[in-house]
C-alpha positions in Angstrom: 0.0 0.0 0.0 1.3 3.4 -0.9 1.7 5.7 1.8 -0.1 9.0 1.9 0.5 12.6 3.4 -3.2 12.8 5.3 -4.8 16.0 6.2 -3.5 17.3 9.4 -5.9 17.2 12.7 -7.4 20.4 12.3 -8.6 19.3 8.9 -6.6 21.1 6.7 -5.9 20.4 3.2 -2.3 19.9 4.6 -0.9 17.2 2.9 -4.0 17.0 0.0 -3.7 13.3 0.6 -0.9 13.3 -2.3 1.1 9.5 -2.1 4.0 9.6 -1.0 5.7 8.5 -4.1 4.1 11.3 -6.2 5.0 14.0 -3.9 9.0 12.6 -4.2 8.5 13.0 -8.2 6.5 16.7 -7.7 10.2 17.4 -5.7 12.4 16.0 -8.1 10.4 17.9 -11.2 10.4 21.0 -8.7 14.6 21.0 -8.3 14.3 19.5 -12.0 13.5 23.2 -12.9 15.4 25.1 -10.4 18.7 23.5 -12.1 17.6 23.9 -15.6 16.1 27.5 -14.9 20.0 28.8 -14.3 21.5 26.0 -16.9 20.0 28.0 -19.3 21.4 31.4 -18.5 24.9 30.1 -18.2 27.4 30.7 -21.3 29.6 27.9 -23.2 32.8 29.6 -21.7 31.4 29.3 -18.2 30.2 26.0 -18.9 33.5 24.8 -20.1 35.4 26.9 -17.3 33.4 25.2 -14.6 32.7 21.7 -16.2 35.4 21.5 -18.7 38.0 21.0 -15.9 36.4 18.2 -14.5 36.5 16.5 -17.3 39.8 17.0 -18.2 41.2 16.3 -14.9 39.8 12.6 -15.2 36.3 13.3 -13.7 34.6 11.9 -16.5 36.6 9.4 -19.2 36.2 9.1 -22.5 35.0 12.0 -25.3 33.3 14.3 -24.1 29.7 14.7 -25.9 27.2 17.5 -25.6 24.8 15.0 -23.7 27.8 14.4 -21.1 28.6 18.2 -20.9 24.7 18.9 -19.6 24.9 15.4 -17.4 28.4 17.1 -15.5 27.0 20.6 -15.5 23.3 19.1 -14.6 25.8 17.4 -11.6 28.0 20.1 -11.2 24.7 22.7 -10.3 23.3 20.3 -8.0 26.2 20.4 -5.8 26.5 24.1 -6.2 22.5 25.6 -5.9 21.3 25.5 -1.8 17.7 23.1 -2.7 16.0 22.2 0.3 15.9 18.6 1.2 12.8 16.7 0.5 11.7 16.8 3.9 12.0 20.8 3.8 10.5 21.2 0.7 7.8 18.7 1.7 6.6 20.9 4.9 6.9 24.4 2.5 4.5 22.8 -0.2 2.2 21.3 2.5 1.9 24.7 4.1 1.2 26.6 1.0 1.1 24.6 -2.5 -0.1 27.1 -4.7 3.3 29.0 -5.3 5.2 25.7 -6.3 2.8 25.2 -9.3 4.6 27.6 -11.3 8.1 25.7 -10.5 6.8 22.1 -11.6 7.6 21.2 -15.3 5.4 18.5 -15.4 7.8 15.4 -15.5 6.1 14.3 -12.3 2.8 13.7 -14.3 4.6 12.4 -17.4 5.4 9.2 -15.1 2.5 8.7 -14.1 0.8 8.4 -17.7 1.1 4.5 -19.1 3.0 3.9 -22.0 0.9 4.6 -25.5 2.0 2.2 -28.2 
């Protein structure tokens, strides 16, 4: 059985009864677009000054392809951005969900939707 973030005792939508395996994929789509929101404004020099290095000093091995530029700069801006941890996030979107609907891409839903042949 899935478990479930219930309303709270006052009877508050606290929670909205959400599973909680969807609300870990509403978190991951919500840090999905924190990273790619400042991914997008960084340039190919800072890119390559603050990936490139990496790379070259045996962090990744192999060629280096545009797909594994984005995976270490995806990596690189995780370790770099403050995110809240799930359970910080969790609390902030029970409280008040409204604001984080802007934030969510969507990927959260798209794995939720069964494969169409």
């Amino acid at each position: 059985m899935l478990k479930t973030v219930s309303q709270d005792s006052g009877g508050s939508n606290r929670g909205l009864g959400i599973a909680e395996n969807i609300l870990r994929r509403m978190y991951l789509d919500y840090r999905s677009r924190q990273i790619t929101g400042l991914l997008i404004y960084l340039s190919q020099d800072e890119v390559y000054r603050k990936v490139g290095r990496r790379f070259v000093s045996g962090a990744a091995r192999g060629r280096l392809t545009y797909d594994g530029l984005v995976e270490l700069t995806t990596d690189w801006l995780n370790g770099w951005v403050p995110l809240p941890p799930f359970h910080v996030w969790l609390e902030d979107y029970q409280a008040n969900p409204l604001p984080y609907e802007s934030y969510f891409l969507g990927l959260w839903r798209a794995a939720e939707e069964p494969e169409r042949n």
